[in-house]
C-alpha positions in Angstrom: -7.3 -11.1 -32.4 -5.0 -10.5 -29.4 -2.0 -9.4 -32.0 -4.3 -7.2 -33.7 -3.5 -3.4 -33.3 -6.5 -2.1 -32.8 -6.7 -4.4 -30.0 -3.4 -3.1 -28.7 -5.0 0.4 -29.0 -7.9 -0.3 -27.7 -6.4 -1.6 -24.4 -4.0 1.0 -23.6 -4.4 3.9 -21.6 -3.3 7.4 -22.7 -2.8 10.9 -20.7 -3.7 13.4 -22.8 -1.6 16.1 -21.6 2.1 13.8 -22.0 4.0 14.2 -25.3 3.2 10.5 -25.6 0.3 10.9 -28.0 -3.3 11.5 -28.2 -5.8 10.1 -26.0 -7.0 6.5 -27.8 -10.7 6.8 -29.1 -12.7 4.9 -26.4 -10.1 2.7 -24.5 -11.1 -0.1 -22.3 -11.6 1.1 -19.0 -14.1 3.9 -20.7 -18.3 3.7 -19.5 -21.5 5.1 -21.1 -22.2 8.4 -19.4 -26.1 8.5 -18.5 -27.7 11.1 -21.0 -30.1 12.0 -17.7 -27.5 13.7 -15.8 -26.3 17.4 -16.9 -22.7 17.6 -17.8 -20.8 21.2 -17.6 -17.9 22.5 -19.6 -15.6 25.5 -18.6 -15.2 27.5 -21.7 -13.2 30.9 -22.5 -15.0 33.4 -23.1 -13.6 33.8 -26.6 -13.7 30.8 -27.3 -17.5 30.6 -26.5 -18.2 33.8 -28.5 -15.8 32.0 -31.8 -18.2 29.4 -31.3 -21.9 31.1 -31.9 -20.0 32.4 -34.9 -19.3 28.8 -36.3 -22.2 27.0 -35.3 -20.6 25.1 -32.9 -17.9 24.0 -30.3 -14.9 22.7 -30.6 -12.5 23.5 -28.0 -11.3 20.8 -25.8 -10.1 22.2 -22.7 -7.7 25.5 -22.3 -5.5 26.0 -24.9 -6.0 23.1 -27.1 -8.8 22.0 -29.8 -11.1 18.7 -30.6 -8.6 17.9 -33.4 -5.6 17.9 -30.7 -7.0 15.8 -28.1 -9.9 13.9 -30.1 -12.7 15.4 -27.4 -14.2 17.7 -25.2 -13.7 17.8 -21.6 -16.4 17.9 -19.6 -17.0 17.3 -15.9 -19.9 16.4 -13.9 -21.5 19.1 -11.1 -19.1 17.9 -8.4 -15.5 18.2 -10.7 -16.1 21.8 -11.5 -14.3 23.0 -8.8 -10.7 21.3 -9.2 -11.3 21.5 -12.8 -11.5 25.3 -12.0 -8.6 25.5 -9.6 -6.4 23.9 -11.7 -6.4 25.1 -15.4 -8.1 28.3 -15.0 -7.8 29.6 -11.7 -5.0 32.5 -12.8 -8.0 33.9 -15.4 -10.4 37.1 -14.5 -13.4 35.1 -13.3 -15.5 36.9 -16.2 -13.2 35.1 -18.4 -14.1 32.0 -17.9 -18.1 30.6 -18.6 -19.9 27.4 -17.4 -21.4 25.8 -19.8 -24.5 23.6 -19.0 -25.1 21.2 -21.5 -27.7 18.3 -22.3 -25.9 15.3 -22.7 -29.3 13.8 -25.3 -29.4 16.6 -27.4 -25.6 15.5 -28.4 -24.6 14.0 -31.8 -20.9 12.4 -31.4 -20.2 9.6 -28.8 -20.1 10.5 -25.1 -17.9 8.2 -22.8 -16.1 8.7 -19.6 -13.1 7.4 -19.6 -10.5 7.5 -16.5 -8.1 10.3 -15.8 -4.4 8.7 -15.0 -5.5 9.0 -11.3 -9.1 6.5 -12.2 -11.2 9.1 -11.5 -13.7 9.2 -14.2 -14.5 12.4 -16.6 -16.8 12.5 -19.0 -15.5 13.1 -22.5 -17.5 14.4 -25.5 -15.7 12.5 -28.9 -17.1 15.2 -31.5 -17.8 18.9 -31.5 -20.5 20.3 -29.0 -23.6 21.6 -30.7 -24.8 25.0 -29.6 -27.9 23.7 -29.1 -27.3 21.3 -26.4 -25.8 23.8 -24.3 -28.6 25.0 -21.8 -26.9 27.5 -20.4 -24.2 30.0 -20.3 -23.2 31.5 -17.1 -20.5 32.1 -14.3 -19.0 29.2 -12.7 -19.4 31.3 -9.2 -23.0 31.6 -9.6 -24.0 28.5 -10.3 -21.1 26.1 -8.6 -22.4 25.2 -5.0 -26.4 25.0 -6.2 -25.0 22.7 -9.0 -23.1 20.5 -6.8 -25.5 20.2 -4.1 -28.5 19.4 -6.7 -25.8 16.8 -7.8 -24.8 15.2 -4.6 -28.4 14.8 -3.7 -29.6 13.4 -6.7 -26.6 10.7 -6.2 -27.4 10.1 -2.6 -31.1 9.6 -3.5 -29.9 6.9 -5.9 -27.3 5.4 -3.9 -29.6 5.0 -1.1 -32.4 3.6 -3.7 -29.8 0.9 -4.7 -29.3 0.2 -0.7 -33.4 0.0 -0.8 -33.3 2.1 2.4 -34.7 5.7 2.8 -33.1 5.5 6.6 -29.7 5.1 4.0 -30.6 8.3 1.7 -31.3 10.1 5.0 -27.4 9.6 6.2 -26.0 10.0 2.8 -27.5 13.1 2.7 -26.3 14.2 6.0 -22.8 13.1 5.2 -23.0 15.2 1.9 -24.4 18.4 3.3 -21.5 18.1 6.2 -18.8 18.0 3.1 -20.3 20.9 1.3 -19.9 23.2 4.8 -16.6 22.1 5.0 -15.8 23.5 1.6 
């Protein structure tokens, strides 16, 4: 099974943005994204609008389509920002909506898979449904509440794990010092 080529596809790692090729369809390193957790999705304004016309979304990220890159970017509360700053910071900020979506009202496969840098993004292998986005809004408005909520919720859990409120406590703290800072 090792010389088997979907074995060699499955394995290897892909940048979407190089001329090498598309991203491969779940590749090894990729993880189940938790369907508890809201996901977010910066979206063109046009592009949104193109969308409630066709039923449905299919944009990947700025400037290219599902059938290019073979998903949807999406980002968790705590991404938005660099995802922001750097593919759509030269926009009009009216140009550019957040789009709140709930990842178990999806129909295609979700996965995160690692960015050439391991950090993981959460990618959406299908078009979005209209119906499993929540809600449509500014990234300004709702970017610190968003990550706060987020960065709480994962300090509660981390510090569950650690079976210590004393550790939720300090993860907290160290998370509400990061957010001043920003």
């Amino acid at each position: 099974f090792l010389q088997d080529p979907g074995f060699e596809r499955l394995m290897q790692r892909a940048d979407p943005w190089s001329e090498a090729g598309l991203q491969p369809q779940f590749p090894a390193d990729a993880i189940p994204v938790p369907l508890d957790q809201p996901l977010f999705h910066l979206a063109m304004a046009t592009d949104w609008q193109q969308a409630q016309a066709a039923g449905s979304y299919r944009i990947s990220t700025r400037g290219m389509d599902l059938e290019q890159v073979g998903f949807i970017h999406c980002s968790w509360p705590e991404q938005l920002a660099d995802t922001h700053r750097r593919f759509y910071a030269d926009l009009d900020p009216d140009a550019v909506l957040l789009l709140d979506i709930n990842p178990a009202q999806l129909d295609a496969p979700l996965r995160a898979d690692a960015s050439p840098t391991g950090e993981l993004f959460p990618h959406l292998y299908g078009p979005l449904p209209l119906q499993a986005v929540t809600r449509v809004g500014s990234l300004n408005q709702a970017e610190e509440t968003k990550v706060r909520q987020a960065s709480q919720t994962r300090a509660r859990r981390l510090g569950e794990m650690s079976g210590s409120q004393h550790g939720i406590n300090d993860i907290e703290k160290v998370l509400s010092g990061l957010m001043s800072t920003t």
